[in-house]
C-alpha positions, -999 to 999 in steps of 0.1 A, spaced: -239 -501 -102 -230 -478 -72 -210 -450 -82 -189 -441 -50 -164 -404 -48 -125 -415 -35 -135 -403 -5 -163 -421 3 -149 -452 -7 -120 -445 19 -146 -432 47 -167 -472 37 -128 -489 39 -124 -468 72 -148 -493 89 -136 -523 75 -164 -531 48 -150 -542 18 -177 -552 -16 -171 -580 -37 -162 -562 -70 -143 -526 -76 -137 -510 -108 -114 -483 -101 -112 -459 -129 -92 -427 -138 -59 -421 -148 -44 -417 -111 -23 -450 -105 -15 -439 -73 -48 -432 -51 -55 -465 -71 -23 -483 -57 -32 -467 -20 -72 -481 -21 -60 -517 -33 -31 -516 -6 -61 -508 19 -85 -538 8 -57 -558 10 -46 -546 48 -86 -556 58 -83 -585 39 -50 -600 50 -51 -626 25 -23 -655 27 -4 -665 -8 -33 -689 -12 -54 -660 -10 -41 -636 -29 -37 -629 -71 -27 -598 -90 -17 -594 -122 -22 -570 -156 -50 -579 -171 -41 -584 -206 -11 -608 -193 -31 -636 -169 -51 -665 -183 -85 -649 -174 -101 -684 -175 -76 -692 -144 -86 -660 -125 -120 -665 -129 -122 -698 -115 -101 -688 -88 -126 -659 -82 -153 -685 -82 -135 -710 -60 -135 -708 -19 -108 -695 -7 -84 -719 9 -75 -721 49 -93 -682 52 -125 -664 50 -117 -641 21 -98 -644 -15 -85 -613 -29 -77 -610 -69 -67 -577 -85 -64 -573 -126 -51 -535 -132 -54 -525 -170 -84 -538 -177 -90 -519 -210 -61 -534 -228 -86 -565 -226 -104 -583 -261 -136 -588 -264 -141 -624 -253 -124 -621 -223 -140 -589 -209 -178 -606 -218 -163 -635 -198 -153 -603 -168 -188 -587 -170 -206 -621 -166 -184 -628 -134 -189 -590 -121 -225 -597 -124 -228 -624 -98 -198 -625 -82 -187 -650 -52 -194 -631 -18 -162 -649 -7 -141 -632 -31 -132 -593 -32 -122 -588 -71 -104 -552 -76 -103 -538 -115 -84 -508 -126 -97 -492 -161 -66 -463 -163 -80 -449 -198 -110 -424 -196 -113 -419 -230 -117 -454 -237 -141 -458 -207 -165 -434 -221 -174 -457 -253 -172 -486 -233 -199 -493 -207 -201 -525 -199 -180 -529 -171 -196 -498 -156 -228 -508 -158 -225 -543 -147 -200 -537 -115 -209 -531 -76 -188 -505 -69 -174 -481 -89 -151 -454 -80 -128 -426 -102 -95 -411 -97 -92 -385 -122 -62 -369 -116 -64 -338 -91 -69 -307 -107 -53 -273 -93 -68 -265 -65 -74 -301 -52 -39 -312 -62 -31 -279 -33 -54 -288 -5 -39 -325 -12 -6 -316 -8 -15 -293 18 -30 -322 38 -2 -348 33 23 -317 47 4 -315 79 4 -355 81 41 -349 86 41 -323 107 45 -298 80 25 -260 69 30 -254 38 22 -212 31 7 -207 -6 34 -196 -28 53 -232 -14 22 -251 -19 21 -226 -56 55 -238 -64 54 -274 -54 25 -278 -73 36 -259 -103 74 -277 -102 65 -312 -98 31 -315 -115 -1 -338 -104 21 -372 -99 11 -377 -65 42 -399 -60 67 -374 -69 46 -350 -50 52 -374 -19 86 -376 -22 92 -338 -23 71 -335 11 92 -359 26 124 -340 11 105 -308 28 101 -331 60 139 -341 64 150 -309 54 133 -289 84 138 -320 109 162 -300 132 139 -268 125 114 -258 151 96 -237 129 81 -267 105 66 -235 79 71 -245 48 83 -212 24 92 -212 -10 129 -211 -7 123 -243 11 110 -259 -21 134 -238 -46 164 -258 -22 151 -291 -21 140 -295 -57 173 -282 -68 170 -248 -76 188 -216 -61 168 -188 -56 185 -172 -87 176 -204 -106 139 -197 -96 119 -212 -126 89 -190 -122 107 -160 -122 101 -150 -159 68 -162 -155 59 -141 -123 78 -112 -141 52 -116 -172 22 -116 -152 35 -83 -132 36 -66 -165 71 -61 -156 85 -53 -193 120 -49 -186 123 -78 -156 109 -97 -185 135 -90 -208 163 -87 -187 153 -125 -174 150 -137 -213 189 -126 -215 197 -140 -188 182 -172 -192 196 -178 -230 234 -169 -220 229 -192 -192 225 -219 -221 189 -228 -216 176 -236 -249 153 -212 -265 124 -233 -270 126 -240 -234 124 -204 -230 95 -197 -249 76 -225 -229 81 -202 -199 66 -173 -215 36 -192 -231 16 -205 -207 15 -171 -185 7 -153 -213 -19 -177 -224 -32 -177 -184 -34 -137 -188 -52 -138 -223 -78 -164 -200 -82 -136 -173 -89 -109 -194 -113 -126 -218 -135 -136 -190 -128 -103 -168 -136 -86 -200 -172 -108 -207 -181 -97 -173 -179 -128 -151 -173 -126 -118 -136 -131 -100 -146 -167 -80 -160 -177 -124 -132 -164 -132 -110 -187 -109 -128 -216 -117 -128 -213 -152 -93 -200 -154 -83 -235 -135 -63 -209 -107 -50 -215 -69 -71 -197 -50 -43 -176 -38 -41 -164 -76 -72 -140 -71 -50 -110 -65 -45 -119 -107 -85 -112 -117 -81 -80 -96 -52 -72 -118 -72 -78 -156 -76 -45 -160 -38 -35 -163 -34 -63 -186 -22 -60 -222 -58 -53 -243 -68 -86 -269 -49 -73 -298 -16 -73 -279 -22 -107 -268 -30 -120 -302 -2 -103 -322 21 -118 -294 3 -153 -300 10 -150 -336 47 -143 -330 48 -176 -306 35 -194 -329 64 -177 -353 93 -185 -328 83 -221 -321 82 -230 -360 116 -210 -358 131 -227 -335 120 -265 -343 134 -256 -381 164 -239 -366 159 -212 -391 166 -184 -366 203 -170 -361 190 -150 -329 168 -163 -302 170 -132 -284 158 -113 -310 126 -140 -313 118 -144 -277 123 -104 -271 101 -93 -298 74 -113 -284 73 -91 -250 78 -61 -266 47 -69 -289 29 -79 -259 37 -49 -239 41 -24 -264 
């Protein structure tokens, strides 16, 4: 078994080599999608040539004899089987045998797409060529990634774009893709190709009133009354409370993060890492120490916790009083 990183395996594809067997694994369907796409450019294989199917759908006995059969008219077969770990027992004992002396003649891609199952299940691992993972992208990969596809179309994204992007759309590299190219139309008459955060804020749908990080960045200041005023805002403008509350979470719970570890005496670039931050959020550890002290955080925890229960019961006549309380216990 060679274990190979993505971008190795696109550096060896690069050159035009291309191993018998791949087992792509990860939960990224995409970078997946864009490797087999690439095999089968080198390859070129005819409709003779050329099988894919889910795995757990195609007579395995078919494919494998296929795999073990010459291809027809051409110097190389391709077969790909995505979902591999939706397979029974018989059938993948009939795979690893294959994987384990596979024809030279054929190139035989495998997606596994479920890393928990991976883990208790070796097999394939152990027995295939060439395996490669696509984990999805965590933060600050996710931002150079995007970054990088921006300035394949011409585009530079500054960091609280790249921030917002990233934070708005999520790691789906495909939706991320079709934002950029969004971004790209959007500035095609534009000289200046700089990518800002109003640009995002217009072309995912959102006025720069309707900015959705605006409680969040408002919380994270320490702004109290921004905070408040936003909340009010927000619920007259109909958005529904639990909504709300989502927004106020998850910088709360990023703040508790920082000042644990500012607190236990690690240091900022720990802090980052552990934190899971954009590198851009550094100016965040500097600002630990004029965050709310442990107790605040937990009592405002507690009345999250409170709220959500509240609302999923729809035993609360006032949201604002809810959602309110919880800043004022936090900033108190």
């Amino acid at each position: 078994m060679a274990k190979l990183t993505a971008e190795k395996l696109n550096e060896t594809l690069a050159k035009g080599n291309v191993s018998p067997v791949y087992l792509l694994t990860g939960e990224d369907v995409y970078r997946k999608n864009l490797v087999i796409a690439k095999i089968k450019e080198i390859l070129q294989p005819d409709d003779f040539n050329f099988f894919q199917d889910q795995a757990d759908k195609a007579d395995l006995g078919e494919v494998l004899a296929m795999a073990n059969t010459a291809p027809v008219f051409s110097n190389m077969r391709l077969i790909v089987l995505t979902g591999i770990e939706k397979l029974r027992k018989e059938p993948k004992e009939a795979l690893v045998r294959y994987v384990e002396n596979p024809l030279e003649t054929t190139t035989l891609v495998l997606t596994h797409n479920d890393s928990k199952k991976l883990k208790t299940d070796k097999t394939l691992t152990a027995s295939c060529g060439c395996v490669v993972n696509f984990d999805e992208l965590k933060r600050e990969e996710l931002a150079l990634w995007v970054r990088g596809k921006m300035k394949d179309r011409g585009l530079n994204g500054n960091f609280d774009a790249v921030d917002l992007l990233c934070e708005s759309v999520g790691s789906e590299l495909a939706a991320l893709e079709n934002e950029i190219e969004k971004l790209y139309l959007y500035t095609l008459e534009r000289e200046d190709k700089t990518i800002t955060k109003e640009d995002v804020l217009d072309c995912i749908g959102f006025s720069k009133e309707e900015n959705p990080f605006e409680l969040a960045n408002a919380i994270l200041a320490c702004n109290k009354n921004k905070a408040v005023q936003l909340v009010d805002k927000l619920l007259d403008d109909d958005e529904e409370p639990v909504a709300v509350l989502s927004k106020m979470t998850y910088p709360i719970l990023k703040m508790a993060r920082i000042k644990r570890m500012s607190e236990a005496g690690l240091a900022p670039a720990e802090i980052l890492r552990a934190a899971g931050l954009f590198p851009w959020e550094s100016r965040l550890v500097g600002q630990a120490r004029n965050f709310p002290s442990q107790k605040q955080f937990l009592a405002a925890l507690n009345k999250i916790i409170d709220a959500d229960a509240a609302f999923k019961s729809s035993q609360t006549s006032d949201p604002k009083i809810l959602l309110k309380g919880i800043l004022m216990m936090l900033f108190r």
